[in-house]
Backbone atoms as SQL, in Angstrom:
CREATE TABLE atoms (id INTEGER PRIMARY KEY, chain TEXT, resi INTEGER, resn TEXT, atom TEXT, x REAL, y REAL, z REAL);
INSERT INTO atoms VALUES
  (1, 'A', 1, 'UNK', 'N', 11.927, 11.189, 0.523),
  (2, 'A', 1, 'UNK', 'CA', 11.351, 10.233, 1.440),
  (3, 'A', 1, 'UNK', 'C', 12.364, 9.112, 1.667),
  (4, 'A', 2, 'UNK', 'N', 12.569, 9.055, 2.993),
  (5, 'A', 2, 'UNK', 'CA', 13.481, 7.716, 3.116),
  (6, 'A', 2, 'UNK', 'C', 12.848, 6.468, 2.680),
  (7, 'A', 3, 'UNK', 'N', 13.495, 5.639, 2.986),
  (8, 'A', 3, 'UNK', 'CA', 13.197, 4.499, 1.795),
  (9, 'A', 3, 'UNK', 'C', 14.754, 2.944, 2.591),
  (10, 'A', 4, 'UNK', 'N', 14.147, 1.799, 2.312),
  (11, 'A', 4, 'UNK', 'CA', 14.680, 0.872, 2.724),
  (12, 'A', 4, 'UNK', 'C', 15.673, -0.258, 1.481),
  (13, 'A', 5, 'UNK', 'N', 16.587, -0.933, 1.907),
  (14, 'A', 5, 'UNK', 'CA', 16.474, -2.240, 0.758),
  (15, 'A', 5, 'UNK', 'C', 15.150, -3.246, 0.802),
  (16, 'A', 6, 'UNK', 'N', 15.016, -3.404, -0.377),
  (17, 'A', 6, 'UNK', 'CA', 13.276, -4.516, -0.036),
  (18, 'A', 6, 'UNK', 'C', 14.291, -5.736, 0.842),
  (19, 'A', 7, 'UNK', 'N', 15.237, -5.888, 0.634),
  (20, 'A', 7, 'UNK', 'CA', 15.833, -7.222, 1.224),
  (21, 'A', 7, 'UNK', 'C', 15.616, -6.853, 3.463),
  (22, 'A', 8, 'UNK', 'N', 15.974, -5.874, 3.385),
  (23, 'A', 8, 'UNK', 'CA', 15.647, -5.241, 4.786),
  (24, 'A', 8, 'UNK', 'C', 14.185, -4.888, 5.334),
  (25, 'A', 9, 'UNK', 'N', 13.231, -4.322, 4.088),
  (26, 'A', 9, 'UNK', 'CA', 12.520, -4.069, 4.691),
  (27, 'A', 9, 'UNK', 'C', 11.490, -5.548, 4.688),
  (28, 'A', 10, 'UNK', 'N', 11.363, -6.628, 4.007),
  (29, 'A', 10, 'UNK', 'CA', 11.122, -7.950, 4.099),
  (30, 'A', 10, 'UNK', 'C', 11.574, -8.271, 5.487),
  (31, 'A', 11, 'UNK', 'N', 12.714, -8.617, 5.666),
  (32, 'A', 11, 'UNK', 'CA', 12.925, -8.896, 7.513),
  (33, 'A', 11, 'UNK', 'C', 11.982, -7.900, 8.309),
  (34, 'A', 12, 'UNK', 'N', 12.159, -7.067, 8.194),
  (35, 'A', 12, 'UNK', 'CA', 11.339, -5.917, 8.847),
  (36, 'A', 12, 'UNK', 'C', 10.229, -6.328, 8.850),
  (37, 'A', 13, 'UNK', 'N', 9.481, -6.896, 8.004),
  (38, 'A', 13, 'UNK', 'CA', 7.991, -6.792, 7.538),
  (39, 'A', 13, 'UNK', 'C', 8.087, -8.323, 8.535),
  (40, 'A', 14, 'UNK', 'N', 8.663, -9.344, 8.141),
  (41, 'A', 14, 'UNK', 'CA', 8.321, -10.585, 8.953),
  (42, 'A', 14, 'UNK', 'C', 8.621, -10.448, 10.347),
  (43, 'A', 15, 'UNK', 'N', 9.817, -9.736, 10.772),
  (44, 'A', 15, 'UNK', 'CA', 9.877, -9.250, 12.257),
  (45, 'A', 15, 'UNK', 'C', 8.644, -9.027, 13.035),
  (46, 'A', 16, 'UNK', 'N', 8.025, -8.334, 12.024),
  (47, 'A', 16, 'UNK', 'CA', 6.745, -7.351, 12.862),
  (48, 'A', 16, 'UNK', 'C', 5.533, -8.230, 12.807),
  (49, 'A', 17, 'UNK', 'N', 5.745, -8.978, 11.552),
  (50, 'A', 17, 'UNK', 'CA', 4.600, -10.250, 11.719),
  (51, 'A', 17, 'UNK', 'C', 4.508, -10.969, 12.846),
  (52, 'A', 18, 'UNK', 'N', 5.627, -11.619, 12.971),
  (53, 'A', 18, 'UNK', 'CA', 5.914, -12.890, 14.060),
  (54, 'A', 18, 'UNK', 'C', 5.342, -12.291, 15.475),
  (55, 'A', 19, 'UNK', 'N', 5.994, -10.529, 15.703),
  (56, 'A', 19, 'UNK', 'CA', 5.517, -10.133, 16.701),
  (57, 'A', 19, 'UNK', 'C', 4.310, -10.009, 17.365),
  (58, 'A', 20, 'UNK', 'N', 3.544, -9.613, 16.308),
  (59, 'A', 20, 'UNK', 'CA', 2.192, -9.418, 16.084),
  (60, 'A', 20, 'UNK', 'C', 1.612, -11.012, 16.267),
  (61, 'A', 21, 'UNK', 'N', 2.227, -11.749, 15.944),
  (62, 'A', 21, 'UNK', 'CA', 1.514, -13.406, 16.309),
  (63, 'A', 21, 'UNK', 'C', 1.532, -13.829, 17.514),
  (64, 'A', 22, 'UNK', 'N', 2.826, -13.648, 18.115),
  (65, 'A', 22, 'UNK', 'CA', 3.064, -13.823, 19.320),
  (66, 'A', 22, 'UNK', 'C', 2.315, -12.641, 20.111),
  (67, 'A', 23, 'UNK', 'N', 1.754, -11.521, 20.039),
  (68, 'A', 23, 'UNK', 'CA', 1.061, -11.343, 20.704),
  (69, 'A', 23, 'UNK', 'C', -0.277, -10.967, 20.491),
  (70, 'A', 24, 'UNK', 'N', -0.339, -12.105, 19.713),
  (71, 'A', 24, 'UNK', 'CA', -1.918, -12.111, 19.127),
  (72, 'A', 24, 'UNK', 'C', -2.888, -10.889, 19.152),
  (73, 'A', 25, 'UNK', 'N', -1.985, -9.924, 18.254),
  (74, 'A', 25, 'UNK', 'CA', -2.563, -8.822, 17.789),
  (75, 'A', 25, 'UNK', 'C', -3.476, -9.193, 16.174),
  (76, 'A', 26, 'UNK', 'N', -4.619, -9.202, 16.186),
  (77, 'A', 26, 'UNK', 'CA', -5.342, -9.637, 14.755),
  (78, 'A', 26, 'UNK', 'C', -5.063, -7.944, 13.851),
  (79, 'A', 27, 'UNK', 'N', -5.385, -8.394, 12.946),
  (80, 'A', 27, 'UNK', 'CA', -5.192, -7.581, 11.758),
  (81, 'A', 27, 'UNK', 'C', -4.108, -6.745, 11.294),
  (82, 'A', 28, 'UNK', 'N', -3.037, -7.466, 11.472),
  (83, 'A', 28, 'UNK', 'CA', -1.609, -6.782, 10.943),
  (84, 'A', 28, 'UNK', 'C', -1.164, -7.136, 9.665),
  (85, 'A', 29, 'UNK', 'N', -1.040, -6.001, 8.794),
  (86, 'A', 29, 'UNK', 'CA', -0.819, -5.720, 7.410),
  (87, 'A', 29, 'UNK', 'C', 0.678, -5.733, 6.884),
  (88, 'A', 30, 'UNK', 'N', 1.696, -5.476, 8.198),
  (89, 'A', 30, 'UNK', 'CA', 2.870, -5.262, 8.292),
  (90, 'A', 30, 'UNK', 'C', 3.496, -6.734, 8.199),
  (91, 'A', 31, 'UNK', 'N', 4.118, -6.957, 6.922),
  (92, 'A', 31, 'UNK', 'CA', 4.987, -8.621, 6.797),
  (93, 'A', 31, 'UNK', 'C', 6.086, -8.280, 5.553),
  (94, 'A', 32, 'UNK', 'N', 6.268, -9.491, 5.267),
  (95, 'A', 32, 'UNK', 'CA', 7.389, -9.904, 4.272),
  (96, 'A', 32, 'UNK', 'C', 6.784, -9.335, 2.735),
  (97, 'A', 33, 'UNK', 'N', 5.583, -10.305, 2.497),
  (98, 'A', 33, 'UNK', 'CA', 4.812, -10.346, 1.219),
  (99, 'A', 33, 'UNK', 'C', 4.268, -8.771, 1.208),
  (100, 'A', 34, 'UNK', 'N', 4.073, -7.972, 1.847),
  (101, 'A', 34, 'UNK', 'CA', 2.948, -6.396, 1.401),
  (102, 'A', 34, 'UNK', 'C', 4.318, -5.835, 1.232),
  (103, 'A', 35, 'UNK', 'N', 5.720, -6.196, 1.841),
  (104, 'A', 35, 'UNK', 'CA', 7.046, -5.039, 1.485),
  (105, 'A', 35, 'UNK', 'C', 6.920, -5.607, -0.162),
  (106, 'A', 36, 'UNK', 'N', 7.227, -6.732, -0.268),
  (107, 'A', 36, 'UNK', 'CA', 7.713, -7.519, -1.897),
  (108, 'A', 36, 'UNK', 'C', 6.453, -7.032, -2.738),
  (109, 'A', 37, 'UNK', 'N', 5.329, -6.938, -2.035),
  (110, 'A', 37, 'UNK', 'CA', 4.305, -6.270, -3.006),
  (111, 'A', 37, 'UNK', 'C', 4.551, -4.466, -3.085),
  (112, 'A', 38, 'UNK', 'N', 5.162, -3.695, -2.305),
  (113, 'A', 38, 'UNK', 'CA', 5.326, -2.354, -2.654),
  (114, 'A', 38, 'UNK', 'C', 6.906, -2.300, -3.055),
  (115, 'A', 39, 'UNK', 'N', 7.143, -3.012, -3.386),
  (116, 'A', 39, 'UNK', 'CA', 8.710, -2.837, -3.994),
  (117, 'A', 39, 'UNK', 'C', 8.545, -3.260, -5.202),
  (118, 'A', 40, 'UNK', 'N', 7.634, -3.910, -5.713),
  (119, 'A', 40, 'UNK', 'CA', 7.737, -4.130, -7.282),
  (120, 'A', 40, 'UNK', 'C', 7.878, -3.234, -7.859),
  (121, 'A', 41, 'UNK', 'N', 8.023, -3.545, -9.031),
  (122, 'A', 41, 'UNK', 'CA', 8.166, -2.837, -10.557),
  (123, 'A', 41, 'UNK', 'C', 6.581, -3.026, -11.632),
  (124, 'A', 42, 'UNK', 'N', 6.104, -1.642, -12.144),
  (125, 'A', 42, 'UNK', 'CA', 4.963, -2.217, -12.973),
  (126, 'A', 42, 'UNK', 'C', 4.009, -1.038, -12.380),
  (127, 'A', 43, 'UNK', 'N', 2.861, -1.557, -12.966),
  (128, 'A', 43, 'UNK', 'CA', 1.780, -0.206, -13.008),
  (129, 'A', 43, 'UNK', 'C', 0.313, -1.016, -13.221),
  (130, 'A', 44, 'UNK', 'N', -0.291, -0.815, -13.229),
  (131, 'A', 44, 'UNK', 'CA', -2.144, -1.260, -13.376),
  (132, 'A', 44, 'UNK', 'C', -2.609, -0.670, -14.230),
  (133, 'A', 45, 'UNK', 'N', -3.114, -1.144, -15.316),
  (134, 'A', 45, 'UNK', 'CA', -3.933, -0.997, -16.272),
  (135, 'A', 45, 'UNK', 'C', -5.463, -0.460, -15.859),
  (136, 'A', 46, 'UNK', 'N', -6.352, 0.810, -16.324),
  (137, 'A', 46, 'UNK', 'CA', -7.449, 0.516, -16.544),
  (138, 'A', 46, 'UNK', 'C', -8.153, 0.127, -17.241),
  (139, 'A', 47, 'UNK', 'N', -7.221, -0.189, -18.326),
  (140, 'A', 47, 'UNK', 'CA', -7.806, -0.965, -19.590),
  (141, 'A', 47, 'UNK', 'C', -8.896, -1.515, -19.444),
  (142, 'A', 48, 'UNK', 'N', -8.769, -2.493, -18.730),
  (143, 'A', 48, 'UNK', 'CA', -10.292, -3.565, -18.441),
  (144, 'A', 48, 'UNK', 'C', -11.496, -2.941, -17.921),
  (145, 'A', 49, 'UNK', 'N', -11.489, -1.934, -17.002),
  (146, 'A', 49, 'UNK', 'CA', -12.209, -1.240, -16.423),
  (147, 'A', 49, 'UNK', 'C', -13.091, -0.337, -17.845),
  (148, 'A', 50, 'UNK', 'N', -12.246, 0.027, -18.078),
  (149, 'A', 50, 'UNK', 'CA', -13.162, 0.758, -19.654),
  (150, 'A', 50, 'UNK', 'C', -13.974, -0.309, -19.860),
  (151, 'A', 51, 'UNK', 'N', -13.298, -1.493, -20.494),
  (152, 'A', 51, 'UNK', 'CA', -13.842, -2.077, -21.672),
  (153, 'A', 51, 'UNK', 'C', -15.110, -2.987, -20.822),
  (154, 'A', 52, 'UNK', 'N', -14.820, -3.470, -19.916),
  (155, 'A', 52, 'UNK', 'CA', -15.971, -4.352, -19.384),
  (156, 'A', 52, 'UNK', 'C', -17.223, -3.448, -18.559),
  (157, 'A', 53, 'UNK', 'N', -16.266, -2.232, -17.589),
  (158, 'A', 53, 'UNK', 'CA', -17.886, -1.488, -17.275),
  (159, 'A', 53, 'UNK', 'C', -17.834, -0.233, -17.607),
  (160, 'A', 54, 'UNK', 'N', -17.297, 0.031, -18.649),
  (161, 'A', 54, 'UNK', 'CA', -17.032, 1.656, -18.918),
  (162, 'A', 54, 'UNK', 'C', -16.938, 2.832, -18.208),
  (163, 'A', 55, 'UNK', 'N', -15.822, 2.212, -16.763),
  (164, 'A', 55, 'UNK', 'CA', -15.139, 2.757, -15.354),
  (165, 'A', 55, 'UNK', 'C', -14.742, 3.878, -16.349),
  (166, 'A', 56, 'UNK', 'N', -14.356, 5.216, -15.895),
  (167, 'A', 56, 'UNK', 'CA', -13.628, 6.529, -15.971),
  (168, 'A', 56, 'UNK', 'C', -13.353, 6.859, -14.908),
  (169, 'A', 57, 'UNK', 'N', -12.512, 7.374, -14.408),
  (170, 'A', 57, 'UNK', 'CA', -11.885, 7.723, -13.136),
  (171, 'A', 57, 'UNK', 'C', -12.958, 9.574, -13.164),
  (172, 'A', 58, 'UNK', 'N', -12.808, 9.488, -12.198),
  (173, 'A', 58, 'UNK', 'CA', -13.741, 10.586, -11.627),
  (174, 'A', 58, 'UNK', 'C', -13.260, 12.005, -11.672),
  (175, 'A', 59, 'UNK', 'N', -11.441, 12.014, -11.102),
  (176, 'A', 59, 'UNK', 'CA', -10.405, 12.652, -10.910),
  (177, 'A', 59, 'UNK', 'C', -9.103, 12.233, -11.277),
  (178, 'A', 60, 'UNK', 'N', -8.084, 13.285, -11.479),
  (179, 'A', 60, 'UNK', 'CA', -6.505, 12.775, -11.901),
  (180, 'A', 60, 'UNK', 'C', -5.800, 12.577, -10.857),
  (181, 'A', 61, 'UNK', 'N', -5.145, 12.082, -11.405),
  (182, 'A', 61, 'UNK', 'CA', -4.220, 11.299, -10.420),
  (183, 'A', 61, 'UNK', 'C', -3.349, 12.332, -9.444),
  (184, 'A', 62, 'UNK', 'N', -3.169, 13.482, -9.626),
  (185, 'A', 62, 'UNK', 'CA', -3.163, 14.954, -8.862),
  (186, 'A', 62, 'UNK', 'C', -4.167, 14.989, -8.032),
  (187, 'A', 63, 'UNK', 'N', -5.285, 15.171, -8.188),
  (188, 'A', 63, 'UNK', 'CA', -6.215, 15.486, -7.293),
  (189, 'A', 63, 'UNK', 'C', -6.043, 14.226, -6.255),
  (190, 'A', 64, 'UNK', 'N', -6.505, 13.087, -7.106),
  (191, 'A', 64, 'UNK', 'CA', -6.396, 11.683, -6.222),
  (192, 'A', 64, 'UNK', 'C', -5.204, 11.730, -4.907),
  (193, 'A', 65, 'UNK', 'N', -4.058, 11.666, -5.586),
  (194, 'A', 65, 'UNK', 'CA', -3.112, 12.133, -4.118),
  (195, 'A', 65, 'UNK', 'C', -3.435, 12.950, -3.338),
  (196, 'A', 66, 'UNK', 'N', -3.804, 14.121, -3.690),
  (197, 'A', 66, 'UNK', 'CA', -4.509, 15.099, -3.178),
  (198, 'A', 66, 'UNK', 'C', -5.025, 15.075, -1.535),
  (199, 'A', 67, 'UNK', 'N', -6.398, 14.418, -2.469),
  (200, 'A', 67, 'UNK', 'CA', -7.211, 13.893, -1.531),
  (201, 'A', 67, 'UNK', 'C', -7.145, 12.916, -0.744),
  (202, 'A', 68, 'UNK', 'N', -5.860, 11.923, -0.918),
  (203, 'A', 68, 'UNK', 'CA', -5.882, 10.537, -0.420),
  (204, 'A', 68, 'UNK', 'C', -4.655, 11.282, 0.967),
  (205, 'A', 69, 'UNK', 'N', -3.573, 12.536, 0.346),
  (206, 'A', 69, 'UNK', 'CA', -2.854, 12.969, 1.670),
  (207, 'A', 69, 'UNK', 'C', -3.990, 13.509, 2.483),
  (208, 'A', 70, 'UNK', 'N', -4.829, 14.095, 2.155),
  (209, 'A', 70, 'UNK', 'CA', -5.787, 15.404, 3.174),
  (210, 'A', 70, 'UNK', 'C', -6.662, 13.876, 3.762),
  (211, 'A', 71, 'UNK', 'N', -7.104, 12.741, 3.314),
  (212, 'A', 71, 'UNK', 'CA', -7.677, 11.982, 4.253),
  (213, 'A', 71, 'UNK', 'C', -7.110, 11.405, 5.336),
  (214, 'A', 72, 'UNK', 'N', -5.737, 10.770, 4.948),
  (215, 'A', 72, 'UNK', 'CA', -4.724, 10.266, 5.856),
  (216, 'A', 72, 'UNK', 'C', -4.452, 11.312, 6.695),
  (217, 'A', 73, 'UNK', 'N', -4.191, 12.551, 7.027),
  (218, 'A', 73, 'UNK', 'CA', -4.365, 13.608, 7.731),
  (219, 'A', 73, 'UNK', 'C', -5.092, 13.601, 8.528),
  (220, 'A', 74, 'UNK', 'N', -6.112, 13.715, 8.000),
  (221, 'A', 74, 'UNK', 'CA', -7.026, 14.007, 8.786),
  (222, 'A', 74, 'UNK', 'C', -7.801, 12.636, 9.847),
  (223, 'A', 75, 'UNK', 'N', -7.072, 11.555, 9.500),
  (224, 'A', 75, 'UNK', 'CA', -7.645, 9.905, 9.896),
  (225, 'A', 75, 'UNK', 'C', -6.039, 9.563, 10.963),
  (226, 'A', 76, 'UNK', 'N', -5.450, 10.816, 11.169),
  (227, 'A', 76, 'UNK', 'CA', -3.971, 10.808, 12.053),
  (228, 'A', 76, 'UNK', 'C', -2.838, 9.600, 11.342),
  (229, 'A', 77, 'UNK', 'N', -3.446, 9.641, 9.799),
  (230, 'A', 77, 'UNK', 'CA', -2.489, 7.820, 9.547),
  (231, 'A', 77, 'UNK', 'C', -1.221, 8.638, 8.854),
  (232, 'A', 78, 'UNK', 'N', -1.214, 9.644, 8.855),
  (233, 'A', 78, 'UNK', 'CA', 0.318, 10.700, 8.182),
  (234, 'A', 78, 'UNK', 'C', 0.519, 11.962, 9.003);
């Protein structure tokens, strides 16, 4: 999968913001901050999820992709 510098795709991301302001398109996800948030480093705990509501995931994380490519598919977003 191609792939960007976060330093590029940040311009990129605010490029498309500003654009989106200026033509007062509402609900654009595309900026600076959501690239710097998918370029981190790190992982999510369900730790808490156990312990406070005794969350279990339903499916593995196989299936989960799975199902999350066959929805985007099918929703034309891939």
């Amino acid at each position: 999968m191609p792939s960007l510098p976060t330093a590029v795709a940040s311009a990129l991301g605010a490029a498309v913001d500003r654009a989106c302001r200026v033509a007062r398109i509402d609900g654009n996800e595309v900026n600076a901050n959501s690239a710097a948030y998918l370029a981190r480093r790190g992982t999510y705990s369900i730790a808490r999820a156990r312990e406070l509501a005794g969350w279990e995931p339903q499916v593995d994380l196989d299936e989960g992709m799975r199902r999350s490519e066959a929805w985007l598919r099918a929703t034309g977003r891939l």
